[in-house]
MIKE-683010 format. One record per residue (C-alpha): x, y, z. Coordinates in steps of 0.02 Angstrom, whole numbers, plus 50000, padded with zeros to 5 digits. Layout:
BEGIN
+-------+-------+-------+
!    xx !    yy !    zz !
+-------+-------+-------+
!     X !     Y !     Z !
...
+-------+-------+-------+
This chain:
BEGIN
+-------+-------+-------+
!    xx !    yy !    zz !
+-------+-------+-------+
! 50000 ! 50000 ! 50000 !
! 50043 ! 50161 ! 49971 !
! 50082 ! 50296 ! 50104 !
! 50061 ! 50474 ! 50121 !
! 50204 ! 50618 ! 50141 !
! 50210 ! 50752 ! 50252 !
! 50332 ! 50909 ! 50222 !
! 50340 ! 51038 ! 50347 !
! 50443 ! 51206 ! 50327 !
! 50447 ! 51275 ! 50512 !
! 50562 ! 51430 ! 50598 !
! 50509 ! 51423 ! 50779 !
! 50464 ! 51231 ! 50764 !
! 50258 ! 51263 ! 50765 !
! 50228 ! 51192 ! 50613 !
! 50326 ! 51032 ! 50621 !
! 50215 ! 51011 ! 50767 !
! 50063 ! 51027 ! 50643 !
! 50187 ! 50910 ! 50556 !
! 50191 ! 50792 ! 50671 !
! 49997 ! 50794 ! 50750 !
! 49946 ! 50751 ! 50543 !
! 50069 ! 50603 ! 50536 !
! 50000 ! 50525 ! 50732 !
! 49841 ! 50557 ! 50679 !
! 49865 ! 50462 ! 50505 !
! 49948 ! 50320 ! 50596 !
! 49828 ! 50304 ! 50720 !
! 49717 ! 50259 ! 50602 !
! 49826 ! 50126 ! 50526 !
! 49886 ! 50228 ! 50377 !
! 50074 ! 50235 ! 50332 !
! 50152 ! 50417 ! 50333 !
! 50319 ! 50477 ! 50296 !
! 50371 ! 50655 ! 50376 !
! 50507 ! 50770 ! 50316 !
! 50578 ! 50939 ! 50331 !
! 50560 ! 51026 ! 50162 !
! 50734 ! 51097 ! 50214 !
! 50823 ! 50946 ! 50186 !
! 50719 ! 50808 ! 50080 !
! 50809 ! 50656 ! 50052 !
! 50929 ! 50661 ! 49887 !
! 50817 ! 50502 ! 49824 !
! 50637 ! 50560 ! 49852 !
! 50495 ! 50489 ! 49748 !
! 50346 ! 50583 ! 49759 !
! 50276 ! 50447 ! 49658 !
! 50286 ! 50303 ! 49798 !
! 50145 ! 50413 ! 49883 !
! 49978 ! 50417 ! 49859 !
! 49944 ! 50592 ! 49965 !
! 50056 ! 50732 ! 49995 !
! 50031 ! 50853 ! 50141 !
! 50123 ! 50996 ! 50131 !
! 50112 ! 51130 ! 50299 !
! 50202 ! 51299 ! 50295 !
! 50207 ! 51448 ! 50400 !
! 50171 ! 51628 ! 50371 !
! 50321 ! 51750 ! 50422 !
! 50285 ! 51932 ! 50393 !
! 50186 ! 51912 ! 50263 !
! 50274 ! 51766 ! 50155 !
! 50298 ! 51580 ! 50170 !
! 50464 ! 51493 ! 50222 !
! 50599 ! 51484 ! 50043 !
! 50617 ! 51304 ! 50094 !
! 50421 ! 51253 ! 50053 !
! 50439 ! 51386 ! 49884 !
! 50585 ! 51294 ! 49854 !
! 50513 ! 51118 ! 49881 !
! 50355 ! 51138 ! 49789 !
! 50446 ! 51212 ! 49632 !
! 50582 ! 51083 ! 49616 !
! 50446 ! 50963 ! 49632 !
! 50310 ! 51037 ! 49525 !
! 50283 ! 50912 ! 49390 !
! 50254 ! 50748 ! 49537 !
! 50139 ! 50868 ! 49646 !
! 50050 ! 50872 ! 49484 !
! 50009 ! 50694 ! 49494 !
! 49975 ! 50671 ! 49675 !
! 49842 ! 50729 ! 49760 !
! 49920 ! 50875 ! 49872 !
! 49847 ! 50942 ! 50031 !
! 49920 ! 51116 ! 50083 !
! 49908 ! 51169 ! 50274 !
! 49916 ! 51383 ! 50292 !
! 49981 ! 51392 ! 50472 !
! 49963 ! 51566 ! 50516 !
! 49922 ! 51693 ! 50664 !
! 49787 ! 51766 ! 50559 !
! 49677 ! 51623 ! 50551 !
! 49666 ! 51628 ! 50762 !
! 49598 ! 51790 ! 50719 !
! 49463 ! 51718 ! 50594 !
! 49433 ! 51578 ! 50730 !
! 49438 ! 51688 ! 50862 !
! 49256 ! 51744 ! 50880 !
! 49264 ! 51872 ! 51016 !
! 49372 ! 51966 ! 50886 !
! 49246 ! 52121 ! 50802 !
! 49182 ! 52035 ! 50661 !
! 49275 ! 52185 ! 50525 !
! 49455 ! 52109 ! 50618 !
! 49396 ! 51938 ! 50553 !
! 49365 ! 51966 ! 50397 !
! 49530 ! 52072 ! 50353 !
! 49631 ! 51940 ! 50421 !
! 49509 ! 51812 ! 50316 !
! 49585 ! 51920 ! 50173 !
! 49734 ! 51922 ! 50218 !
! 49755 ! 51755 ! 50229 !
! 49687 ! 51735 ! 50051 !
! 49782 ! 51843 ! 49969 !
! 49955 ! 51761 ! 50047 !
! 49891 ! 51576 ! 49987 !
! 49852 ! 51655 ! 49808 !
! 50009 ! 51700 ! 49814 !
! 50122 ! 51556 ! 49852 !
! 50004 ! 51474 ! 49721 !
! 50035 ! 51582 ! 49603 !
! 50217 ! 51580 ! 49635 !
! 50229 ! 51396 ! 49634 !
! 50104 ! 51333 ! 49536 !
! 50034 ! 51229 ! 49648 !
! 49881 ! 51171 ! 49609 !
! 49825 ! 51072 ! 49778 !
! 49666 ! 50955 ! 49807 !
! 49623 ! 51041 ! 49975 !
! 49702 ! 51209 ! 50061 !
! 49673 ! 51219 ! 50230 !
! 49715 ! 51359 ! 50341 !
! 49774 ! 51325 ! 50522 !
! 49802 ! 51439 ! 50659 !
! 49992 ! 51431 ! 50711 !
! 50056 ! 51503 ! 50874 !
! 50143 ! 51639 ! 50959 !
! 50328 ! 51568 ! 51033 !
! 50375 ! 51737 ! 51124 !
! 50511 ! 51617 ! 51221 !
! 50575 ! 51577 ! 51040 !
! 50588 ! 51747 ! 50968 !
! 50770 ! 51865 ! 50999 !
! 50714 ! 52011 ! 51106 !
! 50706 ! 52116 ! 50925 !
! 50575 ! 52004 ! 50838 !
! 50510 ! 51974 ! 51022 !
! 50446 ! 52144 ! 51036 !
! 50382 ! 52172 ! 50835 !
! 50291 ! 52038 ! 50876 !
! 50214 ! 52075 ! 51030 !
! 50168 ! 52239 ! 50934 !
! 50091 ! 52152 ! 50799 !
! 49977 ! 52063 ! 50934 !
! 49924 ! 52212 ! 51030 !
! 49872 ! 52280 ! 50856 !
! 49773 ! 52131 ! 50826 !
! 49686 ! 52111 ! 50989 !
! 49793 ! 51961 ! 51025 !
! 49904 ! 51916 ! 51171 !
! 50034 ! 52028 ! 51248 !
! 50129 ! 51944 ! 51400 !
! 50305 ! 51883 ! 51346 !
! 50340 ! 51769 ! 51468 !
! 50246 ! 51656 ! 51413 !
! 50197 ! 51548 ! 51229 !
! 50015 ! 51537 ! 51164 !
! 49973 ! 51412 ! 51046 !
! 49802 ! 51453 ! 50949 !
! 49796 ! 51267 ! 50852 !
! 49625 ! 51199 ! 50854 !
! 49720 ! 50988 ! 50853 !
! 49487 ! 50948 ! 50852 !
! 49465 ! 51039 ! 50680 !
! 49628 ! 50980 ! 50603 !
! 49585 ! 50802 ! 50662 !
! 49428 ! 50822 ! 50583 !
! 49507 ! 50869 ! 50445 !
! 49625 ! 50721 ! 50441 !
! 49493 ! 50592 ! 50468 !
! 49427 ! 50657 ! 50296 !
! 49579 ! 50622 ! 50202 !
! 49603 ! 50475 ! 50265 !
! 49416 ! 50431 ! 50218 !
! 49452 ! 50496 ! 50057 !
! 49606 ! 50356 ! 50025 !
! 49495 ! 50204 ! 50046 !
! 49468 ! 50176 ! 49854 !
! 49299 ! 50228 ! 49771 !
! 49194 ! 50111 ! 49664 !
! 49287 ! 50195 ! 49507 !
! 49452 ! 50171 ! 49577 !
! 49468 ! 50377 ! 49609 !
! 49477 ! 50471 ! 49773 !
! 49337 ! 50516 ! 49895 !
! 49339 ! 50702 ! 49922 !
! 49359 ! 50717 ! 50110 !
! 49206 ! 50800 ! 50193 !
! 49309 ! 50937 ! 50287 !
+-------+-------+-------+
């Protein structure tokens, strides 16, 4: 059988956590997963040994880690041929989740995160099966005391948390489970021998 791939891009280590929780959850359910850093893929990968790729990135100021623009270029032509999930971890989306945010805060950052995906798209090409945005987290303890403080700007702006010593995480693991369960799902083969879109 056939096993699905993870590749994670990550600065402060959040997203390999997404990473990570996607592959448990997979095996968990008795499906076979593969997880790499899109940093430093193996010389001899074959994107054609999987039947699913899962690829989770970040958002940094604005733009998504090199390493995932650099991944999903050099491998354009397999993602074309595999069914390709793409996870949008970003501080934004806790904003669109959050819903004691005013409801005008929520839709700018709904924007926001829109026009960042349609971007690395549009930069890469990639044409993916399912694009689901995740809410990442907000590492103060990870951050120098420079990007520590632009960031803790950035949240007061938002409405979002301000205290520095100590790490919030805004993941919702329920929804991205949900979400997980649905590809999964979607890999038991159809009476036409095609995917099940996932419900999610």
């Amino acid at each position: 059988m056939k096993r699905t791939l993870v590749v994670y891009a990550t600065r402060e280590g959040h997203t390999r956590k997404v990473a990570d929780h996607v592959a448990a959850t997979m095996r968990a359910r008795n499906h076979g997963v593969d997880v790499i850093d899109a940093a430093a893929p193996p010389p001899d990968l074959d994107l054609a040994r999987y039947q699913l790729v899962v690829l989770a990135a970040s958002i940094h100021m604005g733009k998504y880690e090199r390493e995932m623009i650099a991944f999903a270029k050099g491998h354009h032509g397999e993602l074309e041929r595999v069914p390709t999930a793409f996870l949008s971890v970003s501080l934004a989306e806790a904003t669109v989740e959050d819903e004691t945010r005013p409801q005008t805060a929520r839709t700018e950052a709904r924007k926001a995160i829109k026009t960042m995906i349609d971007g690395f798209l549009g930069q890469t090409e990639l044409r993916p099966k399912w694009i689901v945005p995740v809410a990442g987290a907000l590492p103060y303890s990870a951050y120098g005391w420079v990007t520590r403080l632009v960031m803790r700007h950035i949240s007061k702006m938002e409405g979002g948390p301000t205290d520095t010593s100590r790490d919030y995480e805004m993941t919702d693991w329920v929804s991205l489970d949900k979400f997980v369960d649905a590809l999964v799902q979607s890999l038991a083969p159809a009476a036409e021998g095609t995917l099940r879109e996932p419900n999610a």
